[in-house]
C-alpha positions as CSV (number, residue, x, y, z in Angstrom):
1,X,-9.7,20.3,12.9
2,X,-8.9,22.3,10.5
3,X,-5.8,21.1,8.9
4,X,-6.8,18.9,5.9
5,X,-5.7,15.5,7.5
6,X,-3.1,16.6,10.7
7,X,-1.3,13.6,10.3
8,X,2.0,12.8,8.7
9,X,3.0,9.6,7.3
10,X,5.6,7.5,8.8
11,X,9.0,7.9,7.4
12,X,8.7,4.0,6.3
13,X,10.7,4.4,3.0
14,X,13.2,6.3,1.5
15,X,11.3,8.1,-1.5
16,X,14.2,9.5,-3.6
17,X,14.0,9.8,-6.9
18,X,18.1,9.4,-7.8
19,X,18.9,5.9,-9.1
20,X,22.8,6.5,-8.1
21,X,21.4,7.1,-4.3
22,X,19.0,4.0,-4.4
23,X,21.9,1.9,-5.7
24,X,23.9,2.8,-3.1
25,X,21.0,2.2,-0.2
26,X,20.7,-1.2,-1.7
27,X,22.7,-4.0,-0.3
28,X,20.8,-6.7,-1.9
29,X,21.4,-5.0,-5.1
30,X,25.3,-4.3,-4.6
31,X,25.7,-8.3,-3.5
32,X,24.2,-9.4,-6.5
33,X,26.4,-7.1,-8.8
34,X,29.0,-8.4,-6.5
35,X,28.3,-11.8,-7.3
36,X,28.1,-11.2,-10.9
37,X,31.3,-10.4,-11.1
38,X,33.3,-13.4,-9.1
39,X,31.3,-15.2,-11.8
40,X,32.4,-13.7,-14.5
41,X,36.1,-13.6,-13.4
42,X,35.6,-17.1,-12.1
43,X,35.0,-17.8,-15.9
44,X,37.1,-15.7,-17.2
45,X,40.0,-17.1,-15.4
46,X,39.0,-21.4,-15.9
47,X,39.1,-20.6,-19.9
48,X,42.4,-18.7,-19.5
49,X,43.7,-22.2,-17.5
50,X,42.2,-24.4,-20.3
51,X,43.7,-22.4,-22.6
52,X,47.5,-23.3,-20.8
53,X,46.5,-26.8,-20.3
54,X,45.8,-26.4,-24.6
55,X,49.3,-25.8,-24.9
56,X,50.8,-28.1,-22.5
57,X,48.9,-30.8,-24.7
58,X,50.3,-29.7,-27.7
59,X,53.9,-29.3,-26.2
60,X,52.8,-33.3,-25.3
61,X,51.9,-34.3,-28.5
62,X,54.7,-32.4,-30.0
63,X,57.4,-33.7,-27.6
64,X,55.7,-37.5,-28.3
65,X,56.2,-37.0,-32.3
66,X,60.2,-35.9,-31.8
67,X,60.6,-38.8,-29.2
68,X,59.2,-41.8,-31.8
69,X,61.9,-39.9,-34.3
70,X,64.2,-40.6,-32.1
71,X,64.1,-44.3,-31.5
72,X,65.4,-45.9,-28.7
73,X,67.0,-42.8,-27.7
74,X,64.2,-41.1,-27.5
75,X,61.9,-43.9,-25.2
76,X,62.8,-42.0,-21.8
77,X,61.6,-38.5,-22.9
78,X,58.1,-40.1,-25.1
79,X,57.3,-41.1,-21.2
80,X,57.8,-38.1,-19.5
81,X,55.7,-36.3,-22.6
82,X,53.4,-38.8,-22.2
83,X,53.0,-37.5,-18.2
84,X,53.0,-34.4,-19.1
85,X,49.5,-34.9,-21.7
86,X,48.2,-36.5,-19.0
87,X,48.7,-33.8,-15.8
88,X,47.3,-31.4,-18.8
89,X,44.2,-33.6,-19.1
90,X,43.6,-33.5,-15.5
91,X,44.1,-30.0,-15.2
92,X,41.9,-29.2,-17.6
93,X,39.2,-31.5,-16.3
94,X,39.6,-29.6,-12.9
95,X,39.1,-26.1,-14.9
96,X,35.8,-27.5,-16.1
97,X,34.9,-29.2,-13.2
98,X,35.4,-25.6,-11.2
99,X,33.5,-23.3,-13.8
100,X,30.6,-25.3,-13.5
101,X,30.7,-26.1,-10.0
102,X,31.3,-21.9,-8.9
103,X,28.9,-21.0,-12.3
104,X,26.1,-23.2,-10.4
105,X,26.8,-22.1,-7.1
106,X,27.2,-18.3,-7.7
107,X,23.2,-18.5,-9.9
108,X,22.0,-20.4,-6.8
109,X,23.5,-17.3,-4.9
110,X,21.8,-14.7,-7.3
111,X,18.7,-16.5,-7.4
112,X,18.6,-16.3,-3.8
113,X,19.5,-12.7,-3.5
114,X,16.6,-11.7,-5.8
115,X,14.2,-13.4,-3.6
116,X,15.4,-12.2,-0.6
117,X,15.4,-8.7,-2.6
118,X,11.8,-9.1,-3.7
119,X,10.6,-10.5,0.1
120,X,12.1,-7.0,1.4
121,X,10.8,-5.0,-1.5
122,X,6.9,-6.6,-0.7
123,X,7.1,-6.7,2.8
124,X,7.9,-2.8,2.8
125,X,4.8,-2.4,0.6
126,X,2.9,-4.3,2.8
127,X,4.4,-1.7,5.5
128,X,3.4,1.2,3.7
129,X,0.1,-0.2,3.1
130,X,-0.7,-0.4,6.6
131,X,1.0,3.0,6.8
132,X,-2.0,4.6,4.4
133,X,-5.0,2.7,5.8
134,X,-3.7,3.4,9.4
135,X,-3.9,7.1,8.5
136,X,-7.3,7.0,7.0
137,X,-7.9,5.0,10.2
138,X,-6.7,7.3,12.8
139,X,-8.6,10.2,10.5
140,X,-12.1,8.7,10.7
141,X,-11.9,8.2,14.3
142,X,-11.8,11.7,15.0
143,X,-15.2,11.9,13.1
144,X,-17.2,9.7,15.3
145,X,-16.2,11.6,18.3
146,X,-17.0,14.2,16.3
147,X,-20.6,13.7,15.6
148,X,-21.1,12.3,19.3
149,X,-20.1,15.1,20.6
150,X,-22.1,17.7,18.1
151,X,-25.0,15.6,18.7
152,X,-25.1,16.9,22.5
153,X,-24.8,20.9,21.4
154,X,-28.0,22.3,23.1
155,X,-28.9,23.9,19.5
156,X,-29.3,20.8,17.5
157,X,-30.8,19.2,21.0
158,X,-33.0,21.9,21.2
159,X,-34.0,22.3,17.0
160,X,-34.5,18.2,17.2
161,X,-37.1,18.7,20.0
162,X,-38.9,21.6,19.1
163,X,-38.2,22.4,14.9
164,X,-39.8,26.4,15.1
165,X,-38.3,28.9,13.0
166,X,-36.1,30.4,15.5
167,X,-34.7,26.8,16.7
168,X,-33.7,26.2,12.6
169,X,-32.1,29.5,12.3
170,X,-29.7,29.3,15.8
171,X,-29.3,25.2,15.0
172,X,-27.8,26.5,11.7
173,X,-25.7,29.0,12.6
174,X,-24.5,27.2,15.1
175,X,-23.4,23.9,12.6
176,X,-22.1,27.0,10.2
177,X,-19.6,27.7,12.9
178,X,-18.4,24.6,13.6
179,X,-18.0,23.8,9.7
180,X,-15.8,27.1,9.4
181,X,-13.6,25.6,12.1
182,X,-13.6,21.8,11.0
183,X,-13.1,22.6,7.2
184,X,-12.3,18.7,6.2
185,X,-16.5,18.7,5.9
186,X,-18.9,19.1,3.4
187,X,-22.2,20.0,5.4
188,X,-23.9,19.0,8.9
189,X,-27.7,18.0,8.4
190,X,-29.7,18.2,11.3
191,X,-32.1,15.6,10.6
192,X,-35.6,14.4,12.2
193,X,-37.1,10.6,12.9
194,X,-38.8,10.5,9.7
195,X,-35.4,11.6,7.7
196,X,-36.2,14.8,7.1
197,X,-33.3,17.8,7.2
198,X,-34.7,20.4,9.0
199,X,-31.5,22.3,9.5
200,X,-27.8,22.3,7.9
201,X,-24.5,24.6,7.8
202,X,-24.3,25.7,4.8
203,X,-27.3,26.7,3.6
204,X,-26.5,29.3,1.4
205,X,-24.8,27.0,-0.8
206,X,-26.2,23.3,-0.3
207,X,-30.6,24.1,-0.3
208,X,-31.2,20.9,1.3
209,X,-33.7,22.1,4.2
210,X,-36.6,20.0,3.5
211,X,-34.9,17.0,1.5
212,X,-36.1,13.6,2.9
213,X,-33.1,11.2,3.0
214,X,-34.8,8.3,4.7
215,X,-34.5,6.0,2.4
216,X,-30.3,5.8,2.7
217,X,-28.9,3.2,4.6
218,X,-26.6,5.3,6.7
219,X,-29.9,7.3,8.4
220,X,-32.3,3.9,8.7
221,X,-29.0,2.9,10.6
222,X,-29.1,5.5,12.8
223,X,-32.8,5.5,13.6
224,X,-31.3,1.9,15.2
225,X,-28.7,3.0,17.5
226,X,-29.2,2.4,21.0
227,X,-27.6,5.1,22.7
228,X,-26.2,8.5,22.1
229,X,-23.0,6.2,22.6
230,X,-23.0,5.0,19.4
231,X,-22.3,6.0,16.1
232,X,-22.9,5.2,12.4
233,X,-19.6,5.3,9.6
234,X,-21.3,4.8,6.1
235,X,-19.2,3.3,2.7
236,X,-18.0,6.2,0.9
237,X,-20.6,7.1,-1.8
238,X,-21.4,10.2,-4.0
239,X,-24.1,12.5,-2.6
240,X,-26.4,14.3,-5.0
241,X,-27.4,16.4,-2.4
242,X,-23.8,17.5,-2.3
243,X,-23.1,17.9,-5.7
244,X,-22.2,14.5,-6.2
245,X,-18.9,15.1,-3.9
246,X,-17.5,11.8,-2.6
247,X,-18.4,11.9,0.9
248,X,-18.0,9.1,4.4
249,X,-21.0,10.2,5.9
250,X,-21.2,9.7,9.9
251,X,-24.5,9.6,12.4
252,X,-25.5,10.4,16.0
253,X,-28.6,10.1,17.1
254,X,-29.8,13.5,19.0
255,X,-31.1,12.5,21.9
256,X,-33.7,14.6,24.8
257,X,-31.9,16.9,27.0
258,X,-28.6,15.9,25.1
259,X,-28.3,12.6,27.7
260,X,-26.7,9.2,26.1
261,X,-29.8,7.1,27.1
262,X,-32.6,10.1,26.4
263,X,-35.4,9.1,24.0
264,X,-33.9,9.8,20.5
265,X,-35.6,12.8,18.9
266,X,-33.1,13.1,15.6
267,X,-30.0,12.0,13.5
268,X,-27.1,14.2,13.1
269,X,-25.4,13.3,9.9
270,X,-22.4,15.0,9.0
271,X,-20.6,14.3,5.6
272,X,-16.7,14.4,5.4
273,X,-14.9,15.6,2.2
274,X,-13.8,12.5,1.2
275,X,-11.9,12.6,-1.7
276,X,-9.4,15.6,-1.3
277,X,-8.4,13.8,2.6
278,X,-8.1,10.3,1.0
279,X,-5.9,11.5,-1.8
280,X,-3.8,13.6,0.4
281,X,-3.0,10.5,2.0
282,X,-2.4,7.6,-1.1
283,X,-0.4,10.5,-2.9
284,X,1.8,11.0,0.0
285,X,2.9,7.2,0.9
286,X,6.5,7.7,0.1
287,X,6.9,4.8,-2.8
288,X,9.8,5.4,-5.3
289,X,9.7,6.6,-8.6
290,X,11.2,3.0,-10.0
291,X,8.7,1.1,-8.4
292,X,5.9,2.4,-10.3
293,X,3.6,2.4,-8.1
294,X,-0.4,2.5,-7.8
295,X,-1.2,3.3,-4.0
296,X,-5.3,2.6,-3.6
297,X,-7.7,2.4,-0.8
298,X,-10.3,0.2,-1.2
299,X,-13.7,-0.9,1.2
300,X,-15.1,-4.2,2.0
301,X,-16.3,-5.1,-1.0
302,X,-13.2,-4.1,-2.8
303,X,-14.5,-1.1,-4.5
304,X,-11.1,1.7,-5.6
305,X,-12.3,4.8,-2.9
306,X,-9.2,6.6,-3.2
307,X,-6.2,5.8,-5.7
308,X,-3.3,7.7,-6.2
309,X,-3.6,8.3,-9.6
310,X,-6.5,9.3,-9.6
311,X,-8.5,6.8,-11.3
312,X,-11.4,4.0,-11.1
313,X,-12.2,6.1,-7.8
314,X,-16.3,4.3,-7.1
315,X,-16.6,2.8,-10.2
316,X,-13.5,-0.2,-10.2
317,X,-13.3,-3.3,-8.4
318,X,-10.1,-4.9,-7.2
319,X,-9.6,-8.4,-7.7
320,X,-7.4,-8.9,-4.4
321,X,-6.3,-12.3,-4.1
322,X,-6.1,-12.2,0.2
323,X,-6.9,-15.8,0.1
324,X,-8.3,-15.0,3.8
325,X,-5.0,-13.0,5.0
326,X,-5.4,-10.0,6.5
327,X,-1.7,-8.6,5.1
328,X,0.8,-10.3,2.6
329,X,2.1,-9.4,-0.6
330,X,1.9,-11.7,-4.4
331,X,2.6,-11.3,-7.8
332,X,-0.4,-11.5,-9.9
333,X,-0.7,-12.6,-13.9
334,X,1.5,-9.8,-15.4
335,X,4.1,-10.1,-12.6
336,X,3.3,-7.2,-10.9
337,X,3.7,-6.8,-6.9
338,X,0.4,-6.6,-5.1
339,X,0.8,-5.4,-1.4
340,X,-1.9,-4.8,0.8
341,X,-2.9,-4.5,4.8
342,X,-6.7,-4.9,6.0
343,X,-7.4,-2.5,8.4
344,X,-6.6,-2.4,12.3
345,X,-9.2,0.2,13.2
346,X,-8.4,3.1,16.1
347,X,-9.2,3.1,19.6
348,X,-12.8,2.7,19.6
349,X,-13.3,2.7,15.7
350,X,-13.1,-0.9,14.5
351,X,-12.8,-0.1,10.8
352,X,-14.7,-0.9,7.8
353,X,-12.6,-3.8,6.5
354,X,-10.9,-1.5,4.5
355,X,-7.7,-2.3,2.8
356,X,-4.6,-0.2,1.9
357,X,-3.2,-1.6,-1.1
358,X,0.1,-0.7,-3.2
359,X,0.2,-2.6,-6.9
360,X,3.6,-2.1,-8.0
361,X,4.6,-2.4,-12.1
362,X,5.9,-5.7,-13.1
């Protein structure tokens, strides 16, 4: 495979950058200004009815003051003033009554709209967290077929059973070739029982013929495996061997005559360049520009292996508040949006309980 990942992200969100367009895309959004404004005219148009029924008063009052001037002659028209203050009163105790009743329910309405607005926004996080891991998912199963299948090529069967000089140089060559056509790896170590690489691809540039690596966990794991079946996929680490390049590193064991069940004679190990394949894939999860986003991959201890921006990569821990879910979304102390998706695994590779997680800016 010599494409860097061969796989495309699914068009899950729309990533443009132009406010105008996202306003426009965004119903939620357009209800809520909606709303806003039947408030405000709703408001707008009670004060304008209290300020009639503030005159009609006033006409009341005024009309009341003529009518006691008037006497006698002036006790018919005092009663219908009197009538009159009092339709104002209840009018304007209606216009009250109906700004706070439509102020009340209109907030309930906006309140309502934002959470249904944040759901959406953190459930399609959690969608394009899925999205990333997936990837990387669908990526590393392709390198445990791969190193099953290398492990049967009748030069590393044959350099594993018999190391001579000859065996080194054609088991070499032959891992050089594959590495020129599978260019998302570092190196191929042919290695034998007692962890000792006896032959690797690129020789001229990693001098690691000789180097005993049986004290790491991913070969005393494939010393273990019970069939040519089986594979080993190690945490992402930093291999000094390599230059310190983050690599996954997956075994094989090589077994005689290249058969599944043969006696195991070696470990194939070969070491996948990590870090330009996982940040292809975090930096291309199609988040928008406003949500300020941190898109991170992170292993089952919660360790940062790949993060879009390129930072805390080995080194940070995430404090992921799953609470024993294997997808979901939460805001954490400053109010940002944490969505994340544990991985499913691919076919026949379960997964590392991996997450894909997307922290959005508060």
């Amino acid at each position: 495979m010599s494409a860097a990942l061969g796989l495309k992200a699914r068009p899950i969100a729309n990533g443009t950058t132009n406010p105008e367009a996202e306003d426009d895309s965004d119903i939620s959004a357009l209800i809520n200004r909606l709303t806003a404004e039947v408030n405000q005219i709703a408001v707008d148009k009670t004060k304008s009815i209290q300020q009639i029924t503030n005159q009609m008063k006033m006409l009341a009052l005024n009309a009341l003051i003529e009518s006691s001037r008037a006497g006698a002659q002036g006790a018919g028209f005092a009663v219908v003033a009197q009538e009159v203050r009092g339709v104002g009163q209840q009018v304007e105790t209606i216009a009250r009554e109906l700004e706070t009743q439509l102020t009340k329910r209109t907030g309930e309405l906006v309140s309502s709209i934002e959470r249904m607005s944040q759901r959406s926004r953190g459930e399609r996080m959690v969608d394009m967290s899925l999205n990333a891991i997936e990837l990387i998912d669908r990526n590393l199963y392709e390198r445990t077929c791969d190193v099953r299948w290398w492990a049967t090529d009748s030069a590393v069967v044959d350099c594993a059973a018999s190391p001579s000089a000859g065996a080194v140089t054609h088991a070499s060559e032959r891992l050089a070739v594959i590495l020129g056509a599978y260019t998302v790896y570092l190196d191929l170590w042919l290695c034998d029982l007692d962890g000792n690489v006896i032959a690797n691809g690129r020789a001229d540039r990693f001098r690691v013929v000789g180097q005993n690596v049986a004290n790491t966990e991913w070969f005393r794991e494939a010393k273990t495996l019970r069939s040519g079946d089986d594979y080993v996929a190690g945490d992402v680490e930093s291999q000094p061997l390599l230059g310190n390049a983050q690599v996954a590193t997956y075994c094989a064991s090589v077994r005689a005559g290249g058969q599944a069940h043969g006696a195991p004679i070696g470990v194939l190990a070969i070491h996948f360049d990590w870090e330009p394949q996982a940040r292809a894939i975090v930096q291309g999860v199609r988040v928008g520009d406003s949500d300020k986003a941190r898109v991170l991959l992170v292993d089952s201890h919660f360790r940062v292996i790949a993060a879009s921006d390129g930072q805390g990569i080995l080194s940070e821990r995430l404090t992921l508040a799953a609470n024993g879910q294997r997808s979901g979304f939460y805001h954490d102390r400053t109010g940002a949006l944490v969505a994340f998706h544990a991985t499913p695994g691919y076919e026949t590779y379960r997964g590392l309980g991996w997450y894909g997680v997307i922290i959005c800016g508060a």
